[in-house]
Backbone as CSV, one residue per row, in Angstrom:
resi,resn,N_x,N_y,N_z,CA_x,CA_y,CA_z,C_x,C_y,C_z
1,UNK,80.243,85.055,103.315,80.052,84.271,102.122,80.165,82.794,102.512
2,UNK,79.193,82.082,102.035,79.622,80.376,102.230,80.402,79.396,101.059
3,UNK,80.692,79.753,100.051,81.441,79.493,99.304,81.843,79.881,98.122
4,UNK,82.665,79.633,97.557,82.694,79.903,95.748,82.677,78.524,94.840
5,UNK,81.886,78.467,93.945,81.490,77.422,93.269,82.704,77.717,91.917
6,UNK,83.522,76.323,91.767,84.260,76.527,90.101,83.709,75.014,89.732
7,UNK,83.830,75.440,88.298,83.146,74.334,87.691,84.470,73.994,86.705
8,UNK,84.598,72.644,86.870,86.196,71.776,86.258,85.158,70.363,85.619
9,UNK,86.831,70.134,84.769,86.403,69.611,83.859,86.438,67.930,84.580
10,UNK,87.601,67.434,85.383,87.626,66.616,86.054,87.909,66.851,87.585
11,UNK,86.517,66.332,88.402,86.838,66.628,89.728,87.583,66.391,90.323
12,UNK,88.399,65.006,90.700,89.457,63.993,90.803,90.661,64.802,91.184
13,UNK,91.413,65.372,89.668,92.404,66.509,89.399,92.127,67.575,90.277
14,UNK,90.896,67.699,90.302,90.975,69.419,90.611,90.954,69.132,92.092
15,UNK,90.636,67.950,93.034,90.555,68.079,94.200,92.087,68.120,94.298
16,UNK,93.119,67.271,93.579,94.344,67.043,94.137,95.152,68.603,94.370
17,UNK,94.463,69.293,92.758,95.328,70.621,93.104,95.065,71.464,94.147
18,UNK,93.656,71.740,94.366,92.981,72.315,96.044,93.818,72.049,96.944
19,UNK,94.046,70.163,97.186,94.752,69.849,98.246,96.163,70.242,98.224
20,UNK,96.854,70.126,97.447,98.326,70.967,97.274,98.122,72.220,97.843
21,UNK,97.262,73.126,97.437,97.163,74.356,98.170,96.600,74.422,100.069
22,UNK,96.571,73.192,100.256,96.238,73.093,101.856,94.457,72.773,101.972
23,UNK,93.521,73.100,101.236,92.389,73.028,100.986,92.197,71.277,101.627
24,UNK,90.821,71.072,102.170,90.389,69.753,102.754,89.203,69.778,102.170
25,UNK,88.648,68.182,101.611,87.437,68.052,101.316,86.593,68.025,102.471
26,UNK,85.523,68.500,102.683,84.667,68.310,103.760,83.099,67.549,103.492
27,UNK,82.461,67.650,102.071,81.645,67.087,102.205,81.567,66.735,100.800
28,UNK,81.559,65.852,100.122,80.878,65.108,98.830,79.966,64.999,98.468
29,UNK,79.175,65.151,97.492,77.889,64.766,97.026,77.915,65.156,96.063
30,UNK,76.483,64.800,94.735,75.918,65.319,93.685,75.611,66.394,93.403
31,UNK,74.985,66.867,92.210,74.446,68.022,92.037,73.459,67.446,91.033
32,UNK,72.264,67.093,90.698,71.693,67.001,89.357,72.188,65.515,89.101
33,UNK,73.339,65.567,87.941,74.255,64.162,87.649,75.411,64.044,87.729
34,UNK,75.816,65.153,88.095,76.861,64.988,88.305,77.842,64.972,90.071
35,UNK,79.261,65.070,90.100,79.825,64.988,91.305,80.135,66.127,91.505
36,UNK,80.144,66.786,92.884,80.897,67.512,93.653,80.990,67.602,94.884
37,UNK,81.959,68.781,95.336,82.130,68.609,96.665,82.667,70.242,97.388
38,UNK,82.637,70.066,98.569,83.021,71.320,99.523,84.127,71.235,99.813
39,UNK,85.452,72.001,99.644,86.820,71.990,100.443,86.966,73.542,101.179
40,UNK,87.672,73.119,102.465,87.974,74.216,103.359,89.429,73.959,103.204
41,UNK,89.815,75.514,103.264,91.161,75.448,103.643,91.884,77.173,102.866
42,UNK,93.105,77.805,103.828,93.546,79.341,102.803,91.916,79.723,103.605
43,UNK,91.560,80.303,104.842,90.312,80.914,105.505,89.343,80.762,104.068
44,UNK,88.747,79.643,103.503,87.345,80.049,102.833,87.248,78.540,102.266
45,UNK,86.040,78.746,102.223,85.140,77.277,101.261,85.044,77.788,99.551
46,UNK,85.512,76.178,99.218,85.432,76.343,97.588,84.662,74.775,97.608
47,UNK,83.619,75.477,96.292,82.751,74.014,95.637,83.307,73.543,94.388
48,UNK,83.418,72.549,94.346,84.037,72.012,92.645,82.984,70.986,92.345
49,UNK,82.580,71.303,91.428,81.235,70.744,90.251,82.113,70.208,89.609
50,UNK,81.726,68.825,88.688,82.284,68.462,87.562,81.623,68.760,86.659
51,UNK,82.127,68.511,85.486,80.915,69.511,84.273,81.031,68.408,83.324
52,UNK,80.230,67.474,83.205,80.235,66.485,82.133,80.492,67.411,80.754
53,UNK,81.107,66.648,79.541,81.025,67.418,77.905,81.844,69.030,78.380
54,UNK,82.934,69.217,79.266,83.355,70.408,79.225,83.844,71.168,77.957
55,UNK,83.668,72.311,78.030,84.165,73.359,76.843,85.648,74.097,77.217
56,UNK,86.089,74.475,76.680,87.048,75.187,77.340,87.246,76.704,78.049
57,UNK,87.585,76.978,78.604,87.312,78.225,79.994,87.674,79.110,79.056
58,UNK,87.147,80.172,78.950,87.941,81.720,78.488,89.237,82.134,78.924
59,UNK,90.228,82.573,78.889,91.506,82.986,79.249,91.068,84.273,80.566
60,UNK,90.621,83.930,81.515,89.939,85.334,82.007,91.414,86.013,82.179
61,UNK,92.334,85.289,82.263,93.635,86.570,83.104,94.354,87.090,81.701
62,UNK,94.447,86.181,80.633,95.129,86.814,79.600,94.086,88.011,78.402
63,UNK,92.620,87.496,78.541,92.415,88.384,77.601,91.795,89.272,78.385
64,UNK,92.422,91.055,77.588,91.750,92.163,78.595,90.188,92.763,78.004
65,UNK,89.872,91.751,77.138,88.487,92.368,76.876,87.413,91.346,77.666
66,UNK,87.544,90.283,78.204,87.199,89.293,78.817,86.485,90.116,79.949
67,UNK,85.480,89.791,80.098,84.171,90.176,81.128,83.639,88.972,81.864
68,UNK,83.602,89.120,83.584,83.053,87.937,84.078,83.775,88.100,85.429
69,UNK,83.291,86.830,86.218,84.070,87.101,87.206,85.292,86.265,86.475
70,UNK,86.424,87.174,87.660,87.783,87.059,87.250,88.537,86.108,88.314
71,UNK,88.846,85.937,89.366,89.781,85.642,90.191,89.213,84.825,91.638
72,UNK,89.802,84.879,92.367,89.652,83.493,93.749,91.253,84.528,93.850
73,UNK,90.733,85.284,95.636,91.844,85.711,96.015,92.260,85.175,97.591
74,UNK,93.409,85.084,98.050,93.578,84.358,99.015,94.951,84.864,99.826
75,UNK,94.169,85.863,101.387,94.923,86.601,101.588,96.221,85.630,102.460
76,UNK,97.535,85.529,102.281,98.537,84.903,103.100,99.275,85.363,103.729
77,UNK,98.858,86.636,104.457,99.602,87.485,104.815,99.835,86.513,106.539
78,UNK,99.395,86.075,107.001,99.397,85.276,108.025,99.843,83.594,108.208
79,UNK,100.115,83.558,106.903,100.698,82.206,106.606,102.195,82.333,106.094
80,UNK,103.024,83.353,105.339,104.275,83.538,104.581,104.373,85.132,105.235
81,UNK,105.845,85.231,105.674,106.351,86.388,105.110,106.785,86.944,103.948
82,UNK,106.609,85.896,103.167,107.795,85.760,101.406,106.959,85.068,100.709
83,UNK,105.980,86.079,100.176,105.376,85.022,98.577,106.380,84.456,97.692
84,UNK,107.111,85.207,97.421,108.092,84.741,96.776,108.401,82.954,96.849
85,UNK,108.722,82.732,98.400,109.785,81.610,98.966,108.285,80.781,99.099
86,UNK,107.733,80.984,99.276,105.704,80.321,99.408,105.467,80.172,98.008
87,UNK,105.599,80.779,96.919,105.522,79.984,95.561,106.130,79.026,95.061
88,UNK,107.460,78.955,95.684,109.498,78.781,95.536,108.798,76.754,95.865
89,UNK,108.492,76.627,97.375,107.676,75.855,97.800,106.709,75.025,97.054
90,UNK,106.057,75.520,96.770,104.658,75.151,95.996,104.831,74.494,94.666
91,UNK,105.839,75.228,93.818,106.201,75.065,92.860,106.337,73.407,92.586
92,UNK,107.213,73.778,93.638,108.337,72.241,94.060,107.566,70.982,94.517
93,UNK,106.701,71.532,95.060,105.395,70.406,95.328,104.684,69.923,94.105
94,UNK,104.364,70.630,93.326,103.762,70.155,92.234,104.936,69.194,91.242
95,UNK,106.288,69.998,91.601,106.559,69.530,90.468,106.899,67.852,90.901
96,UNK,107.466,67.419,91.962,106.993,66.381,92.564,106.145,65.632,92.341
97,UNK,104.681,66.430,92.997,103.595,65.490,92.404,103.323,65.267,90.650
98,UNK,103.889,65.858,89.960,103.737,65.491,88.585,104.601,64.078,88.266
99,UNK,105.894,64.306,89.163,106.609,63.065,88.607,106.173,62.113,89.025
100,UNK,105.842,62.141,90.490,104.878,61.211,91.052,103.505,60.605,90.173
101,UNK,102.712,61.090,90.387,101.489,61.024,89.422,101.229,61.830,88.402
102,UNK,101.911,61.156,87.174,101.681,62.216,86.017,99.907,62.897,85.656
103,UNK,99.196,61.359,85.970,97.552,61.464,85.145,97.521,62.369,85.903
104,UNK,97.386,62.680,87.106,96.763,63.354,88.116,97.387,64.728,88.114
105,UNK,98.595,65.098,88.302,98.869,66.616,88.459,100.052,66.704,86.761
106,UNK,100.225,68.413,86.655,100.980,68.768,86.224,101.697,69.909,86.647
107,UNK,102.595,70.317,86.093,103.649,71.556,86.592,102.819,72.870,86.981
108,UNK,103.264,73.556,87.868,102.031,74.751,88.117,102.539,75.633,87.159
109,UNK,100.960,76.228,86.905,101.307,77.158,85.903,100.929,79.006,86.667
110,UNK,102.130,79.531,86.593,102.294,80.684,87.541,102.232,81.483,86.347
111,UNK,101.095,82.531,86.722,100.340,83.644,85.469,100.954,84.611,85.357
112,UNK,101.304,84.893,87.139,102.343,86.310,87.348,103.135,86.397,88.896
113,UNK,104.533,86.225,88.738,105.465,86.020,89.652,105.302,87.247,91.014
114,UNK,105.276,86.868,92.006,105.023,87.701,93.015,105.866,89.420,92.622
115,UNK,104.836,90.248,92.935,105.439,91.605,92.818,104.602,92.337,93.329
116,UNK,105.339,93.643,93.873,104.234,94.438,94.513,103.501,95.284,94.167
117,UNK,102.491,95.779,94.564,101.568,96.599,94.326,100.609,97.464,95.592
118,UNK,100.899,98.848,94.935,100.058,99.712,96.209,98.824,99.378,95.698
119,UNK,97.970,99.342,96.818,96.645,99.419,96.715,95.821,100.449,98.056
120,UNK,95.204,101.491,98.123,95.169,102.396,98.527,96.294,102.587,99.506
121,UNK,96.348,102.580,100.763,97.686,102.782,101.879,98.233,101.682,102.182
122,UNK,98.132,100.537,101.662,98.893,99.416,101.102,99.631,98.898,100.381
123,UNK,100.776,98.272,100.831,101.545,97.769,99.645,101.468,96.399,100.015
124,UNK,100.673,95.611,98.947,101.120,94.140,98.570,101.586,93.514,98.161
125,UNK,102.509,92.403,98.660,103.035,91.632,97.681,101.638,90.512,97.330
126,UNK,101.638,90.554,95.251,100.701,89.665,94.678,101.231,88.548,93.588
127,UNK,100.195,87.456,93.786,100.860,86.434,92.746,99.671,85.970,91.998
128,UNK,99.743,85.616,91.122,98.741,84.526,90.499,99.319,83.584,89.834
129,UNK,98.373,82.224,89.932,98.945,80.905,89.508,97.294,80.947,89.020
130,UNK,97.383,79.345,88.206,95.768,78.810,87.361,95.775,77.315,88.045
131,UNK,94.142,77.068,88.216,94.318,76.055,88.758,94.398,74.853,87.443
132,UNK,93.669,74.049,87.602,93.723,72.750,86.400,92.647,73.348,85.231
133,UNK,92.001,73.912,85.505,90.806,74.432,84.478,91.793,75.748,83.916
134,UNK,92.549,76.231,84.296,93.011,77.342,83.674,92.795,78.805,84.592
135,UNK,91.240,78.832,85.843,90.842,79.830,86.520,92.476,80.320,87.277
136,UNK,91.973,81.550,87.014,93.605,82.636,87.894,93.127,82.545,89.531
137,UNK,93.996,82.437,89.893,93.891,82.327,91.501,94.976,83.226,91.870
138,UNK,94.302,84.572,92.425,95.548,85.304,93.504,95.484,85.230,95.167
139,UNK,97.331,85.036,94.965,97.670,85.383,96.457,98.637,86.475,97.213
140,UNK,97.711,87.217,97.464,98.678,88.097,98.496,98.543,88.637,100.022
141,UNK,99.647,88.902,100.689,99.850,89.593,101.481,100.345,90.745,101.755
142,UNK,99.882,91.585,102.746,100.294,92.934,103.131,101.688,92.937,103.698
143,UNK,102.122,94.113,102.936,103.648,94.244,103.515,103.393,95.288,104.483
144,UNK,103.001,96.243,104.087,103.020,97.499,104.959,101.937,98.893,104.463
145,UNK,101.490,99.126,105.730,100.787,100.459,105.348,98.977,100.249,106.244
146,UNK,98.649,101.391,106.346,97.422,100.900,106.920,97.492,101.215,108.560
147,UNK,96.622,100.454,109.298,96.972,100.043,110.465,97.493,98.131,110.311
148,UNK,98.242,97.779,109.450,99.197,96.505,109.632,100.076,97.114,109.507
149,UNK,101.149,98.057,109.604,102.256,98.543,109.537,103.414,97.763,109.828
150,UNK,104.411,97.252,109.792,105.494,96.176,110.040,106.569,97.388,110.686
């Protein structure tokens, strides 16, 4: 895949929160009239469009009748042993950068606190947080099972 495209309401914001998550801009430009750009970073490319006259996003993680794509997943099994202590982190970064620059960031908003889940001969630990538009973003890593066995 070469990237995933999200479309935000202010690009500015949304690059700062990318970059909190480790994400790098790599290339800038237009689209049509408006701005965007390419960030690498978490193994994958994300595009952020600005969306002049934005509407507001659907709740994709809270409502369960909600159809569409859903999520931006981002495996960290090679970056944290402890989602947990990797959210614990993150948290703390934002909340920082909020006091720091209020216009620009706010408090992260965490959808669902790391917990595990089998998924066929896997057990993961999973989290989701929203970025500035509200989109759910999960992160997890493999604890055990499979051929990753610990």
């Amino acid at each position: 895949m070469h990237h995933a495209s999200i479309r935000t309401a202010n690009i500015f914001r949304a690059i700062a929160f990318y970059e909190q998550l480790g994400f790098q801009v790599q290339e800038r430009f237009t689209t049509g009239y408006t701005l965007a750009c390419w960030m690498e970073g978490l193994g994958g490319r994300i595009e952020l469009i600005q969306i002049p006259e934005p509407k507001p996003a659907p709740d994709a993680f809270g409502d369960e009748h909600y159809v569409g794509y859903y999520h931006l997943s981002f495996d960290l099994t090679a970056v944290t042993d402890d989602l947990s202590n990797w959210l614990a982190v993150l948290q703390d970064r934002f909340s920082k950068a909020t006091q720091e620059q209020p216009a620009q960031f706010q408090p992260l908003n965490v959808l669902l606190e790391p917990e595990q889940q089998m998924i066929g001969d896997r057990v993961y630990e999973v989290a989701f947080i929203a970025d500035t538009d509200g989109l759910p973003l999960e992160f997890l890593r493999v604890m055990k099972g499979g051929s990753d066995e610990e």
